[in-house]
DOFIMI-510575 format. One line per 3 residues: their letters; for each residue z negated, x negated, y of N, C-alpha, C. Coordinates in steps of 0.05 Angstrom, whole numbers, plus 5000, padded with zeros to 4 digits. Atoms other than C-alpha are relative to their C-alpha. Last residue first. Example, Ala and Ser with C-alpha at 12.3 -4.5 7.8 and 13.67 -1.06 7.14 Angstrom:
residues 2
SA) 5001,5016,4976,4857,4727,4979,4986,5015,5022 | 5000,4982,4976,4844,4754,4910,5000,4982,5024 $
This chain:
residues 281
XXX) 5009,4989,4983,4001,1215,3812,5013,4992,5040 | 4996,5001,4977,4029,1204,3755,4993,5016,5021 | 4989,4976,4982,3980,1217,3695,5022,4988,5028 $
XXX) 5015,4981,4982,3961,1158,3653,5009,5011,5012 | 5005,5016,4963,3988,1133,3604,4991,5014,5016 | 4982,4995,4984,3982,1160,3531,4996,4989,5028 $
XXX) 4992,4963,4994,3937,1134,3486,5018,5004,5016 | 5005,4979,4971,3938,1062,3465,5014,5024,5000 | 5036,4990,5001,3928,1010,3405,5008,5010,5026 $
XXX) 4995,4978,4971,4001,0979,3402,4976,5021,4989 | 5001,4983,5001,3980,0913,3376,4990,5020,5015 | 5019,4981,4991,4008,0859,3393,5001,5020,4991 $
XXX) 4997,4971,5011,4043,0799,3344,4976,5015,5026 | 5029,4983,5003,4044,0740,3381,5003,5023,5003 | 5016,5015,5013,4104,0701,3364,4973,5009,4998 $
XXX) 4980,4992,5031,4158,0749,3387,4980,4988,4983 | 5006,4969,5015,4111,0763,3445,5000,4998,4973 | 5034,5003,5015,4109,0685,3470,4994,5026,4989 $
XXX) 5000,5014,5027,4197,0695,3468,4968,5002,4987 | 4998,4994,5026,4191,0745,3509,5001,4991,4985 | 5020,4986,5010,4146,0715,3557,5000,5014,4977 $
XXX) 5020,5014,5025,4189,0656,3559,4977,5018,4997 | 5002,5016,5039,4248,0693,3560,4985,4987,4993 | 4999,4973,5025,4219,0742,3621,5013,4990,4976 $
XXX) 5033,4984,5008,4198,0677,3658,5006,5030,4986 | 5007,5010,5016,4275,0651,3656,4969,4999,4990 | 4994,5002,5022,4299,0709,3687,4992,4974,4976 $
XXX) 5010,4979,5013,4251,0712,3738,5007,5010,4970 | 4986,5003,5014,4254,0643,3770,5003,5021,4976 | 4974,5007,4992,4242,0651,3846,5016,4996,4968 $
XXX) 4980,4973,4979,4194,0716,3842,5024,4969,4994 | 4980,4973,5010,4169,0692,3774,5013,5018,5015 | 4983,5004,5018,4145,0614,3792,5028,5031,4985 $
XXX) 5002,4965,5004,4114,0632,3855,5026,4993,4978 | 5032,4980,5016,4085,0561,3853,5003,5021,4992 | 5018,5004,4983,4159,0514,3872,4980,5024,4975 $
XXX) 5008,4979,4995,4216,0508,3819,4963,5000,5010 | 4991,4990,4971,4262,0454,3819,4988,5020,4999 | 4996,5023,4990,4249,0445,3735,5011,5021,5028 $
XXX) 4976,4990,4988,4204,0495,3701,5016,4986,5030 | 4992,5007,4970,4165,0462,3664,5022,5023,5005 | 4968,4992,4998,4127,0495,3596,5005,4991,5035 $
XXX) 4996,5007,4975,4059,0466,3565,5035,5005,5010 | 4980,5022,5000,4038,0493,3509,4998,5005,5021 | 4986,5001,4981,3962,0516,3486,5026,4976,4998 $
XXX) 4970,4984,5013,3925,0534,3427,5017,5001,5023 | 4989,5012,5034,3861,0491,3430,5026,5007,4996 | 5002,4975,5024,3858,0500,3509,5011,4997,4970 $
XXX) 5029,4996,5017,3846,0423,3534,4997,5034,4987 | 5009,5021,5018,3914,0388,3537,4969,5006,4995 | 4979,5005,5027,3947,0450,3562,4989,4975,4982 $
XXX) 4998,4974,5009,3900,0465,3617,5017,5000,4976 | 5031,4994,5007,3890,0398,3638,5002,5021,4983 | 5015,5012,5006,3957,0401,3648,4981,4986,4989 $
XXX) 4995,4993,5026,3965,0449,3679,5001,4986,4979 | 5017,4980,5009,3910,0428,3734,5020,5009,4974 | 5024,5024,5012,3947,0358,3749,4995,5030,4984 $
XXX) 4986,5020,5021,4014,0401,3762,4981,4996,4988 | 4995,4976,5017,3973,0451,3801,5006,4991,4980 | 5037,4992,5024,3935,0394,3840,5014,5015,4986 $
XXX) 5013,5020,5033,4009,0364,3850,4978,5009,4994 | 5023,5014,4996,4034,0430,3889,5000,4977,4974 | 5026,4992,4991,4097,0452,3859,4982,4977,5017 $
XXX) 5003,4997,4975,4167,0429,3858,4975,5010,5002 | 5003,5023,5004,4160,0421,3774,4998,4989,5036 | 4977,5012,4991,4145,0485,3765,4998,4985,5007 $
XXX) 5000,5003,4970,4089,0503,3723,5026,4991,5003 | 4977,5005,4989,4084,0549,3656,4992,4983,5028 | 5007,5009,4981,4018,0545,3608,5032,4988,5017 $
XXX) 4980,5016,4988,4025,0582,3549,4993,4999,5027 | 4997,4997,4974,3969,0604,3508,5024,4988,5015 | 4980,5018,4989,3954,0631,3438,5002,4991,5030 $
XXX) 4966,4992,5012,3882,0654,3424,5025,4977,5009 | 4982,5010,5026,3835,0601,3421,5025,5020,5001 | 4986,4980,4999,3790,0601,3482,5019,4995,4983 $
XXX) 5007,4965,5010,3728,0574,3465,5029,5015,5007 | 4990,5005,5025,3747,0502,3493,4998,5021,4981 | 4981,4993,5004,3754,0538,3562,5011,4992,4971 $
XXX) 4991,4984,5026,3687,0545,3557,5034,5002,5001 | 5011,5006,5031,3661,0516,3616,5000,5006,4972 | 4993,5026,5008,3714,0516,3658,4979,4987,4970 $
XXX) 4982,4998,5017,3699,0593,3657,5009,4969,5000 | 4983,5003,4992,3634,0582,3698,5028,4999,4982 | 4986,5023,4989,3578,0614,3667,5026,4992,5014 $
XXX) 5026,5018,5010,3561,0657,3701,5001,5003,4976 | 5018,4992,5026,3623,0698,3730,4986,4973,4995 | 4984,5015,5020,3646,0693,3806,4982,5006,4980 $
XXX) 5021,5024,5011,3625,0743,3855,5019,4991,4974 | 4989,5004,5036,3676,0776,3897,4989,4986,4990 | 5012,4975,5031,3637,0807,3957,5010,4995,4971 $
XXX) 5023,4998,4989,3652,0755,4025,4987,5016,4968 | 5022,5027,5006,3710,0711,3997,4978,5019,5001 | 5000,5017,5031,3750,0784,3983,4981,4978,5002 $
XXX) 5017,4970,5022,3723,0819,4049,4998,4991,4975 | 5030,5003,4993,3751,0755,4087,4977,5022,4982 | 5011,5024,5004,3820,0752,4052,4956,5001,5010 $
XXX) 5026,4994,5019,3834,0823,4070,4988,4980,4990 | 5009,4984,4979,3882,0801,4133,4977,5018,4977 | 5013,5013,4989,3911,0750,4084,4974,5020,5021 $
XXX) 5032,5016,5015,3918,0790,4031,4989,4982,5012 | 5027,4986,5000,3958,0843,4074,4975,4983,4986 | 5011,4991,4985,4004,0790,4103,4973,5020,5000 $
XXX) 5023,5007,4997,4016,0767,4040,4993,5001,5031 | 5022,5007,5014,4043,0818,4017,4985,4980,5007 | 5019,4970,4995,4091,0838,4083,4977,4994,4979 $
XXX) 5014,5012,4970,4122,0764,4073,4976,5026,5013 | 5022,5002,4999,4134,0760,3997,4987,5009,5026 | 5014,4986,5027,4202,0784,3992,4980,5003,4995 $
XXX) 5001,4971,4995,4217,0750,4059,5000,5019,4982 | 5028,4993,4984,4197,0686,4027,4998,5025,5022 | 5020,4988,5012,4244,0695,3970,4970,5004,5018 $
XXX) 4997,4975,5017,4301,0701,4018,4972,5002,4982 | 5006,4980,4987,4278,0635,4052,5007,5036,4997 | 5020,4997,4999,4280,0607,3991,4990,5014,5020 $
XXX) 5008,4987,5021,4349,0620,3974,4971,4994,5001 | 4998,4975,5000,4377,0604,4043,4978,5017,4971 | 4971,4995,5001,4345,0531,4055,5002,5034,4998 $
XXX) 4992,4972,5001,4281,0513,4077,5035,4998,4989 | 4991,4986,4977,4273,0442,4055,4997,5028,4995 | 4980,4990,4998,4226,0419,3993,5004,5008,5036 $
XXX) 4981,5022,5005,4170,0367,3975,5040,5019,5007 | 5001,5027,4982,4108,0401,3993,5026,4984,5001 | 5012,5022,5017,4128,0474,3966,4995,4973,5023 $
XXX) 4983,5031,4992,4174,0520,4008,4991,4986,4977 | 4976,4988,4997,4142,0597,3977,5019,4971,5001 | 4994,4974,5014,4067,0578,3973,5030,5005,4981 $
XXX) 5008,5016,5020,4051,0518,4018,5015,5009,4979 | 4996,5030,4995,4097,0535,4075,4989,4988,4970 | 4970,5002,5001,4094,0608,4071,5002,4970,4986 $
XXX) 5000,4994,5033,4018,0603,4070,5031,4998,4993 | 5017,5015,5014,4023,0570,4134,4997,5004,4968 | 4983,5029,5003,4073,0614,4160,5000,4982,4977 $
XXX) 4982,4989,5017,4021,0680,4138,5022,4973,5000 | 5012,5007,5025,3967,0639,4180,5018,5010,4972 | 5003,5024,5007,4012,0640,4242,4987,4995,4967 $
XXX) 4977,5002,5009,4031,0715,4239,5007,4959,4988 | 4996,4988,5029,3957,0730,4230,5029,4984,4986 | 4971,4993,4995,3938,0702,4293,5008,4992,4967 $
XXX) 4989,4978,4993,3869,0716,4309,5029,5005,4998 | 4983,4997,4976,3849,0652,4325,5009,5023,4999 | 5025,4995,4990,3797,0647,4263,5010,5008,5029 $
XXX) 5009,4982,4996,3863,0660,4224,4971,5004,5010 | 4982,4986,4988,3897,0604,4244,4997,5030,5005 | 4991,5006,4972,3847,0557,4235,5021,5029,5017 $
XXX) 5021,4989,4986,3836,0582,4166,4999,5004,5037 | 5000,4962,5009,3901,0576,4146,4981,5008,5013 | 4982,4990,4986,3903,0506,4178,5001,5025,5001 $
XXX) 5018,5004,4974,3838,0486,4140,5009,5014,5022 | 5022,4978,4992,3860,0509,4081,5000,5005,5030 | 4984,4969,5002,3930,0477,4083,4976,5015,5001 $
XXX) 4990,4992,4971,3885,0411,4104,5023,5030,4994 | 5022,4991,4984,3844,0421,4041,5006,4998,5028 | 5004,4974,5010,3905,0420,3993,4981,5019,5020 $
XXX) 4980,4987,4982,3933,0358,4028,4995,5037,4988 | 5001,4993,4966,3869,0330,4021,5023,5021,5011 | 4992,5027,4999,3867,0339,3937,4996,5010,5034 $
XXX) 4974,4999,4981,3825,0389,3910,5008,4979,5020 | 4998,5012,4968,3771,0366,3860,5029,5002,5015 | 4982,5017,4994,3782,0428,3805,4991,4985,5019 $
XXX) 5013,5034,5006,3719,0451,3782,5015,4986,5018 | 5020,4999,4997,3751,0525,3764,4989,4974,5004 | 5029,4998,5021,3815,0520,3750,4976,4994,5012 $
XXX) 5023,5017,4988,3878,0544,3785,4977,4992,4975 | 5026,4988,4998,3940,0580,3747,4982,4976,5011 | 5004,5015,4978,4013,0553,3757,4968,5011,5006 $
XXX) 4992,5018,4979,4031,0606,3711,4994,4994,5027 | 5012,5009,4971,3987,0626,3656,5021,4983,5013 | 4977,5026,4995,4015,0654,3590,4992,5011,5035 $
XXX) 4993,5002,4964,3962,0682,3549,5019,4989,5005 | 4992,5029,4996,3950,0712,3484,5002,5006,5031 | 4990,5021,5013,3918,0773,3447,5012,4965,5008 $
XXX) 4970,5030,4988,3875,0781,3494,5005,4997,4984 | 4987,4986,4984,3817,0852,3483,5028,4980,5005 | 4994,4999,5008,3771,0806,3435,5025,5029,5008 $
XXX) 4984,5012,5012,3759,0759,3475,5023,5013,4973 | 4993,4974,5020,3723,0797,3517,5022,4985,4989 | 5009,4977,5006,3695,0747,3567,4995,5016,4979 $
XXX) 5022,5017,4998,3735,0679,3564,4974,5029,4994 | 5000,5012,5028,3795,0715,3549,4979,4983,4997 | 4998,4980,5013,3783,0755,3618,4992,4990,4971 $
XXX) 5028,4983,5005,3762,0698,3650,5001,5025,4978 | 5017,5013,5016,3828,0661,3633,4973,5006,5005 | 5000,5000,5032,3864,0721,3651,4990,4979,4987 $
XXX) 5009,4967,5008,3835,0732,3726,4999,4994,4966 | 5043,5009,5002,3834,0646,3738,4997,5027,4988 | 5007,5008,5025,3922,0671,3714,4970,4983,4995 $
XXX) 5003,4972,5024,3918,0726,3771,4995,4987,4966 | 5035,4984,5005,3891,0671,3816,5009,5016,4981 | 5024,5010,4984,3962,0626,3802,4977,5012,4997 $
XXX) 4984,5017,4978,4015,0681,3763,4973,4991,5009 | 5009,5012,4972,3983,0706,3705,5012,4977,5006 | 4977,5017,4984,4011,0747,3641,4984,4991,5023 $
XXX) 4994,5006,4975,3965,0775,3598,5005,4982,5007 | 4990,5011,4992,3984,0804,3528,4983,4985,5025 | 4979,5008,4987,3944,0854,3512,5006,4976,4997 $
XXX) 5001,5019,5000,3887,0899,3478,5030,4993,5012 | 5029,5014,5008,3855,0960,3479,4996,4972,4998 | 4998,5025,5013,3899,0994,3527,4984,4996,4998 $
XXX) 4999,4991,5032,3893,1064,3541,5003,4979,4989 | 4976,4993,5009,3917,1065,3619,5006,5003,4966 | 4992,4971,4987,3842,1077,3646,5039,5002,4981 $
XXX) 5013,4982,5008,3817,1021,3595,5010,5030,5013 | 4995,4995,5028,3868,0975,3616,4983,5026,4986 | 4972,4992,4999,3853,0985,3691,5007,5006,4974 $
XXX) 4997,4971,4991,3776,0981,3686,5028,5010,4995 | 5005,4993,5018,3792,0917,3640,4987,5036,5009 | 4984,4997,5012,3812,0893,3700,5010,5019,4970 $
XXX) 4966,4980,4995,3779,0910,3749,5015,5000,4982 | 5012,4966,4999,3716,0879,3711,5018,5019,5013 | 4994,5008,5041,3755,0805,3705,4988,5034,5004 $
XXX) 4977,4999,5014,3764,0813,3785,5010,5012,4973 | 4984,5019,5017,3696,0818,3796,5023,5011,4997 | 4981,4998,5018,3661,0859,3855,5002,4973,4982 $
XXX) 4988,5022,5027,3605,0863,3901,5012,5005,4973 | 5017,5007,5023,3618,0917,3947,5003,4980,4990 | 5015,4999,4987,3666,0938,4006,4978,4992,4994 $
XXX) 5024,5007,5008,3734,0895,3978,4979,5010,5016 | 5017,5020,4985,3793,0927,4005,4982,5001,4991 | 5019,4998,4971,3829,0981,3978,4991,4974,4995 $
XXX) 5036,5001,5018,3885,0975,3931,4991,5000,5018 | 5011,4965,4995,3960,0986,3963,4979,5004,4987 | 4978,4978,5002,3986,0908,3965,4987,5041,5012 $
XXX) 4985,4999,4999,3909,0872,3951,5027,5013,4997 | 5006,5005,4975,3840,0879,3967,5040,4986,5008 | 5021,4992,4977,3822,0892,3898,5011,4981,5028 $
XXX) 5022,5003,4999,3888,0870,3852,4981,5004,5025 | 5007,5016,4967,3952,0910,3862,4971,4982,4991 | 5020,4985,4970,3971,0931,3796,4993,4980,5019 $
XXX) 5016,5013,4980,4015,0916,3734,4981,5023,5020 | 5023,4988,4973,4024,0948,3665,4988,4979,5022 | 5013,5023,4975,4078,0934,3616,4989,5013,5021 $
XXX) 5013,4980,4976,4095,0977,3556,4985,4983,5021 | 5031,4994,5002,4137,0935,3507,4990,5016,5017 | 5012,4996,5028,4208,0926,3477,4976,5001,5007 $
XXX) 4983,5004,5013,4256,0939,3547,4988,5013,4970 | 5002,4974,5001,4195,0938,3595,5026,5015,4971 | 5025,5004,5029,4199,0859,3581,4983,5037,4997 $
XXX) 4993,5002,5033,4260,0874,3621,4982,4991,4976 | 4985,4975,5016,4242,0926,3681,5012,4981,4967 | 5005,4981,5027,4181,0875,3683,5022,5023,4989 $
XXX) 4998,5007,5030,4210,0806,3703,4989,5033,4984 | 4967,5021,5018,4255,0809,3766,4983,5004,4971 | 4968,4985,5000,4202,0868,3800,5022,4985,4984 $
XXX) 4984,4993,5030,4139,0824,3778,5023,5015,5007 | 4992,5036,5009,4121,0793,3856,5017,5003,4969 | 4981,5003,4995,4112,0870,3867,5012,4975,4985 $
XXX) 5001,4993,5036,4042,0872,3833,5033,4996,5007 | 5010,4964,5018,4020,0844,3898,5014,4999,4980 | 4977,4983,5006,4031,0772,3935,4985,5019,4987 $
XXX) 4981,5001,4983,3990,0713,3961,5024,5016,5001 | 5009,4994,4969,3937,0710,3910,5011,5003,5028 | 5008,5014,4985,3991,0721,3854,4977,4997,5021 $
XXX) 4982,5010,4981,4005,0778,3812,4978,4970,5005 | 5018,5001,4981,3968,0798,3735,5019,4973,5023 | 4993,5017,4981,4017,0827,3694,4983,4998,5025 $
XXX) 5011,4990,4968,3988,0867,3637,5005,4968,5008 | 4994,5033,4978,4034,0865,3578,4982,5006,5021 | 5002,5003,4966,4019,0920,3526,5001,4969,5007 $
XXX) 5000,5017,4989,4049,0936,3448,4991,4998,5026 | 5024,5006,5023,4101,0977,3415,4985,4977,5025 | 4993,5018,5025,4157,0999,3474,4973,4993,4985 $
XXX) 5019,4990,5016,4138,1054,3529,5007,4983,4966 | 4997,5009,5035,4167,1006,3583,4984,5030,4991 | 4966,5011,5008,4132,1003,3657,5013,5000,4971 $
XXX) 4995,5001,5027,4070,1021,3687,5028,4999,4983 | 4976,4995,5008,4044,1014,3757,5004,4990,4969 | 4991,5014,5034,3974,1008,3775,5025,5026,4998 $
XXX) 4968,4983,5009,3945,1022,3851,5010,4987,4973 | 4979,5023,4995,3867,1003,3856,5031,5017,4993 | 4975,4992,5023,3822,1044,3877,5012,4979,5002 $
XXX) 4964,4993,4995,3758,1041,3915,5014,5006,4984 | 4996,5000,4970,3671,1031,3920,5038,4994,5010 | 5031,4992,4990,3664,1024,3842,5013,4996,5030 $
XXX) 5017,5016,5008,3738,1030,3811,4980,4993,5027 | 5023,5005,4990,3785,1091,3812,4986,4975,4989 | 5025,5011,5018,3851,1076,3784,4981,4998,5022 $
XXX) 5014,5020,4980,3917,1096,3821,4970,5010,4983 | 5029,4976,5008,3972,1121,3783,4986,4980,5021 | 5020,5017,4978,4049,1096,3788,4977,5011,5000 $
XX) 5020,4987,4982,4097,1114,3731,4979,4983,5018 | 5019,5013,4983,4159,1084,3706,4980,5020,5011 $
């Protein structure tokens, strides 16, 4: 394992590396968590490949958004600094809008995708989507951080249709320090992260490599609706449930997201195109 940290225009981001097996994975986290969120799935797809997460801009131990940024351009900063020419990517929710820009972009850097519980671009969000905004927001126009972190709790971690019980409230103290910092960077991120032109909804029929499209079946319903969509309009896409299982599909179900990643490997050949990793620092 090594940990480096990747200059990119006005910061760094932190990138952790995992595996030296044939092959890269880049694991792109959650909006509501850091590169952490992977701890259950990369020491074993580290096993047969070389897996590379990181904090995204303004997230975990990355700096904070001071400039206008993209996502999709961090990213391919990251791969490029660790030697990768091409990948895998993995995305949890915003990290999997990151890899369907990406494959929308540079198409020829993805071998395949597997998007869980990913957003889309267009979506009409439902009320109960826009009163969790509203509340979040609310909570942090008041100054109270610990409230707006709940709130995310609530949507995030519980789901709409579930009790607290022990095993969720365990995964939500796993998350609770992360998203504390993305909430409390939240404003820097809306204010400087420009979106790409065109809109990646519009082209999602252009995206051909392979793709898998995981949600849990306790999720949000826009997510549900949105996979979906996402599976019945990428040419090369499946659709995978994961039953009783809320949005943060790979902190609560880890072992069964590292067999369906390994399995989408065994099927999509990568090639291992990279230099050595980068220095620990």
């Amino acid at each position: 394992m090594t940990s480096t940290r990747v200059e990119v225009p006005g910061g760094h981001l932190r990138v952790q590396q995992d595996g030296v097996g044939e092959g890269a994975v880049v694991l792109l986290h959650a909006g509501v968590t850091d590169h952490r969120m992977w701890d259950g799935v990369a020491g074993v797809l580290g096993r047969a490949h070389r897996v590379v997460r990181y904090d995204l801009r303004g997230f975990g131990e990355s700096s904070p958004a001071t400039r206008p940024f993209r996502h999709v351009d961090d990213l391919f900063t990251v791969m490029d600094a660790c030697g990768v020419k091409e990948a895998v990517l993995v995305g949890a929710s915003y990290g999997g809008k990151v890899a369907l820009e990406a494959a929308a972009v540079r198409p020829g850097r993805v071998r395949g995708l597997v998007l869980l519980a990913p957003p889309r671009p267009g979506h009409d969000w439902s009320g109960a989507m826009e009163r969790y905004a509203e509340a979040e927001e609310a909570a942090l126009g008041a100054g109270d951080l610990g409230a707006a972190v709940q709130v995310s709790m609530d949507m995030w971690v519980r789901g709409p249709d579930r009790a607290w019980d022990g095993r969720l409230r365990e995964h939500a103290e796993a998350v609770r320090e992360s998203m504390r910092v993305a909430l409390a960077h939240q404003k820097h991120a809306e204010e400087y992260e420009e979106d790409l032109d065109p809109a990646v909804d519009e082209d999602l029929a252009k995206i051909d490599v392979p793709v898998v499209v995981g949600i849990g079946t306790s999720d949000v319903g826009d997510f549900q609706q949105i996979a979906e969509h996402l599976a019945s309009t990428l040419p090369n896409a499946e659709l995978v449930h994961f039953p009783d299982t809320g949005h943060l599909i790979a902190l609560e179900r880890p072992d069964e997201t590292s067999d369906l990643i390994s399995a989408f490997i065994s099927r999509t050949p990568i090639t291992a195109r990279s230099s050595s990793p980068a220095p620990q620092v």
